[in-house]
C-alpha positions, 0 to 999 in steps of 0.5 A: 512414183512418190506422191510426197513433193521433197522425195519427188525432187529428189527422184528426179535429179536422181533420175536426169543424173541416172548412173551418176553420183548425185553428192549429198550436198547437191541434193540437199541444195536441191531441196532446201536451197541455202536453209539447210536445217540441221536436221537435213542429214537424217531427213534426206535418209528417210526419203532415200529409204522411202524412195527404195521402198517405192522402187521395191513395190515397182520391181517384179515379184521374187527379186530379193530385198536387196534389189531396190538398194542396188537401184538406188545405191548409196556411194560415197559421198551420195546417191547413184540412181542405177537405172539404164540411162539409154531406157528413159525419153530423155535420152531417147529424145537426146539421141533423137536429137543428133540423129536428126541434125547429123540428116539435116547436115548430110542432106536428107531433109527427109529423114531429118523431118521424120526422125526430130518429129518422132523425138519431139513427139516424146514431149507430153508438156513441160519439164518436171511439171509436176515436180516441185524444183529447187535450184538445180532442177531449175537449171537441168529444165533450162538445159531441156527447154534448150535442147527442145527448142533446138530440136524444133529449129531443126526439124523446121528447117528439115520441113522448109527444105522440104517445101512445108513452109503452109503447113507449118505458118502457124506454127511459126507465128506462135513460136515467133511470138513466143520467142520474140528475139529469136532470131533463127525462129524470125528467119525461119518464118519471114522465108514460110511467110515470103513463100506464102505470098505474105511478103509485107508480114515478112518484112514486118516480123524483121522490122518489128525484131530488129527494133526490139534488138536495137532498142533493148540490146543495142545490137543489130540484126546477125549477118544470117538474118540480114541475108533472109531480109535480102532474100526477101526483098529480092535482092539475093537468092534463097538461103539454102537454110537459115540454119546454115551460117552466113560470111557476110 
């Protein structure tokens, strides 16, 4: 991988929008932001021929010269990054992903646990990190950090199912705290903290989200959240997962 920080950022769009056409005027937004200097045609060029030139030193020996420019092709209008989009952990992860909620939404809590566990795992730290970002890599790692939260509600969920509210308590309170108006996150760890015998801290994490709502969004907890609280309280029966929407 380059070491130079533009042609880095140019790589990773590249590479997210692997088999794609990335337009030209989408990676020089990318790089220079609304300051597009003049210049911006022909430099973006050269890092195009850097970039080729480091994926001719990664390919196996013998390929002709062409090779690397059938990797990183240029098409009208931009630049195709060719690589297999099914080769890279982030579709590994996204496959993961839907494998693991379609098993939560059949039943098997099992192998809904294993699977999103397996995909998380994927994860070395955050997005990008060592990529300088402009623009719209900044939105492709909002996009990520989404999915990544999702997968992790969901493989919670599979592991409260699955009896493993102790083991993952501490989880939660950091996720909790991390995400403090997130509702689903909230639900999750007042059903781990109620079955640990904590009840008054699960009455707590709700009182404490529910003022942060009213206070700062002028909302009310949702009907789902609302129905974890009565569980609580002892007024209903367990929700079969907090995941699942509520009618009332």
């Amino acid at each position: 991988m380059p070491s130079a920080g533009k042609p880095r950022q140019i790589l990773a769009l590249l590479a997210l929008r692997a088999g794609r056409v990335v337009p030209v005027p989408t990676l020089m937004e990318e790089v220079w932001g609304s300051n597009i200097p003049r210049s911006a045609a022909t430099t973006l060029q050269t890092y195009i021929l850097q970039l080729r030139r480091h994926i001719a030193a990664a390919l196996p020996a013998g390929l002709p010269s062409t090779a690397a420019k059938q990797v990183l092709a240029t098409q009208f209008g931009g630049y195709q990054l060719a690589t297999p989009v099914d080769s890279d952990d982030l579709a590994a992860f996204r496959r993961g992903t839907a494998e693991g909620s379609a098993a939560l939404e059949a039943g098997d809590a099992d192998h809904a646990a294993r699977v999103l566990r397996a995909a998380l795992d994927l994860w070395r730290g955050p997005a990008l990190v060592d990529v300088p970002t402009g623009r719209i890599l900044e939105t492709e790692i909002l996009g990520m950090d989404e999915t990544r939260l999702r997968a992790t509600e969901l493989r919670v969920e599979a592991d409260l199912r699955l009896g493993r509210h102790a083991e993952i308590l501490g989880e939660l309170l950091m996720l909790a705290a991390q995400h403090p108006l997130h509702e689903n996150l909230c639900g999750q760890l007042m059903i781990a903290l109620h079955r640990s015998g904590h009840t008054w801290r699960a009455l707590d994490a709700y009182q404490r989200l529910r003022s942060t709502l009213v206070d700062e969004l002028g909302v009310d907890p949702s009907p789902r959240l609302r129905r974890v609280h009565r569980f609580v309280l002892g007024g209903a029966p367990e929700p079969g997962g907090v995941l699942t929407p509520s009618r009332g």
